[in-house]
C-alpha positions in Angstrom: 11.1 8.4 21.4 11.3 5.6 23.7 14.9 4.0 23.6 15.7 1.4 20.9 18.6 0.1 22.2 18.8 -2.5 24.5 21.9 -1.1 27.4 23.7 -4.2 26.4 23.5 -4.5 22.5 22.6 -3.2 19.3 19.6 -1.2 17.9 16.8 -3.5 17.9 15.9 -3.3 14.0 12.3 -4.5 14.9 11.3 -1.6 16.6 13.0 0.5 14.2 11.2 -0.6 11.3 8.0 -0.7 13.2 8.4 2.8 14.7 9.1 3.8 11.1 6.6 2.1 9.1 3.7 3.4 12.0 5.4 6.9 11.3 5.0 7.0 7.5 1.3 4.9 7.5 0.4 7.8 9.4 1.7 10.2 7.4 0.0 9.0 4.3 -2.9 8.2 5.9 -3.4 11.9 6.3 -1.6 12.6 3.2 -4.2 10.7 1.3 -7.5 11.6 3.2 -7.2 14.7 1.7 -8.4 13.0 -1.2 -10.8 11.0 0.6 -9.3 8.0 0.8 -7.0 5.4 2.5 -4.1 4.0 1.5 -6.0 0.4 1.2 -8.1 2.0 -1.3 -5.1 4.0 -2.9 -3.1 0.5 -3.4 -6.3 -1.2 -4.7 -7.2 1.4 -7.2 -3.9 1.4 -8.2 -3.9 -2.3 -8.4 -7.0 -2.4 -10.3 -5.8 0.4 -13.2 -5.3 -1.9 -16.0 -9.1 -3.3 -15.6 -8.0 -6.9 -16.3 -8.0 -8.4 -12.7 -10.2 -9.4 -10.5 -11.8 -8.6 -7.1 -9.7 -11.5 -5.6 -6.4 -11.4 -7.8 -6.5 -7.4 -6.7 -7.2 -8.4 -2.8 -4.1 -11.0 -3.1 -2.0 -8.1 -4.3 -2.6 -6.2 -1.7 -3.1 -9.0 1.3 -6.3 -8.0 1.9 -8.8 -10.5 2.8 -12.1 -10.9 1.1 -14.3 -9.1 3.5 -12.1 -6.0 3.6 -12.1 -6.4 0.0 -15.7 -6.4 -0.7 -15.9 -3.2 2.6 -13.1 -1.5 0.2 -14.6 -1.7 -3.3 -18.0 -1.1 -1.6 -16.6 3.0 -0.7 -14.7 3.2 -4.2 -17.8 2.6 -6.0 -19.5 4.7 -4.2 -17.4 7.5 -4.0 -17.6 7.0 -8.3 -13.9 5.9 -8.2 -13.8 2.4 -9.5 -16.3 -0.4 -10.3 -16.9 -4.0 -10.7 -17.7 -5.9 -14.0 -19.1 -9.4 -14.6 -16.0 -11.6 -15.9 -17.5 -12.9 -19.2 -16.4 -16.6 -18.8 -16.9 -16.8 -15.0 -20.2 -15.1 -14.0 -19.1 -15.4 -9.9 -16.1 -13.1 -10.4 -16.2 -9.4 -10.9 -13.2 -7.5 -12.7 -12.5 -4.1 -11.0 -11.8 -0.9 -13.1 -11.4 2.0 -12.4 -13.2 5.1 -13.3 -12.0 8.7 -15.0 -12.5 9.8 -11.7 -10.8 7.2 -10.4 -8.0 7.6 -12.5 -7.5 11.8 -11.2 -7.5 10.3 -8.1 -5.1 7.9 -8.6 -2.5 10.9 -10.3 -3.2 13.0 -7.3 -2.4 10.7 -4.6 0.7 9.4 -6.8 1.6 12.8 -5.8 1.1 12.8 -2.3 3.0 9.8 -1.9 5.9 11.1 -3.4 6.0 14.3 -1.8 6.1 12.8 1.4 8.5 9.9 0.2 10.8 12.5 -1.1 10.3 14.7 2.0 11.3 11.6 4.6 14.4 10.5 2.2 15.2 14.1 2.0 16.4 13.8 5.5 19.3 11.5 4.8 22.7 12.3 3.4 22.1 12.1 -0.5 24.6 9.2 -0.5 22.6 7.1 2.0 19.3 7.4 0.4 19.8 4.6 -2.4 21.9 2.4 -0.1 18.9 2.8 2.0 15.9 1.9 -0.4 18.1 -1.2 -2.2 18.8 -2.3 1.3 15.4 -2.5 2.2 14.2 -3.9 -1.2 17.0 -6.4 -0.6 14.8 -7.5 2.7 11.5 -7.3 1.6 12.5 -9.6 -1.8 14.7 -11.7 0.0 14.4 -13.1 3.5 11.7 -11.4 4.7 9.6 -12.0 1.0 7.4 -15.2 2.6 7.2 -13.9 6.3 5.4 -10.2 5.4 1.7 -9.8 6.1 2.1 -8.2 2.5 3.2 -11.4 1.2 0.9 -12.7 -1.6 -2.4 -14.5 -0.3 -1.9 -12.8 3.0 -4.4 -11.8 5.3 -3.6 -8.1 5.8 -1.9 -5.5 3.8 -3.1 -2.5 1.4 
């Protein structure tokens, strides 16, 4: 690893958390293609479980923008994973649900994720590892809530 430290000051927490959250995209990246799919399409299947939102409500969720959204649902569908219904008072917008196959999917990859979440936390004393993920949530809810590509209505995410 390239030093993260500046010679005269502290860790820079930037290129910690980018280094890490590179690291564990990777990781479930390959985690998940196993089940032949990305973690966009994991988080919008797992978005679009309860059937009741839309294309574009599920593609806020995530930060995804609507061409990525539409490229997305495109490969669920085809892979027999999810699919898009007509929204019966607006004909324009299409409701996403996903499929039984879809759904053992959705299980699996809930697996892989936490395999390799438990697996990286595993690494820490025991004690640290809440600290840790409340610290972060603490972040990601509070100051850094508005400024994250993840944000709602963002344009890149999932």
């Amino acid at each position: 690893m390239t030093s993260c430290t500046p010679a005269d000051g502290p860790p820079d927490l930037l290129f910690l958390l980018s280094w890490a959250s590179h690291a564990l995209q990777t990781e479930h990246a390959a985690g998940l293609a196993e089940l032949g799919i990305s973690p966009r399409a994991h988080y919008v299947l797992a978005q679009a479980r309860t059937g009741d939102l839309t294309q574009r409500e599920i593609g806020e969720r995530c930060g995804v923008d609507k061409t990525t959204m539409v490229v997305t649902l495109d490969q669920l569908e085809r892979a027999g994973l999810a699919e898009r219904r007509p929204v019966p008072t607006d004909r324009r917008a299409r409701l996403v649900a996903v499929t039984p196959a879809g759904e053992e999917v959705l299980l699996r990859a809930r697996q892989v994720v936490e395999r390799i979440q438990e697996g990286l936390l595993a690494t820490l004393p025991e004690q640290d590892r809440e600290v840790f993920l409340r610290a972060l949530v603490t972040l990601v809810t509070g100051p850094l809530a508005t400024t994250s590509p993840y944000a709602p209505g963002s344009r890149s995410g999932c």
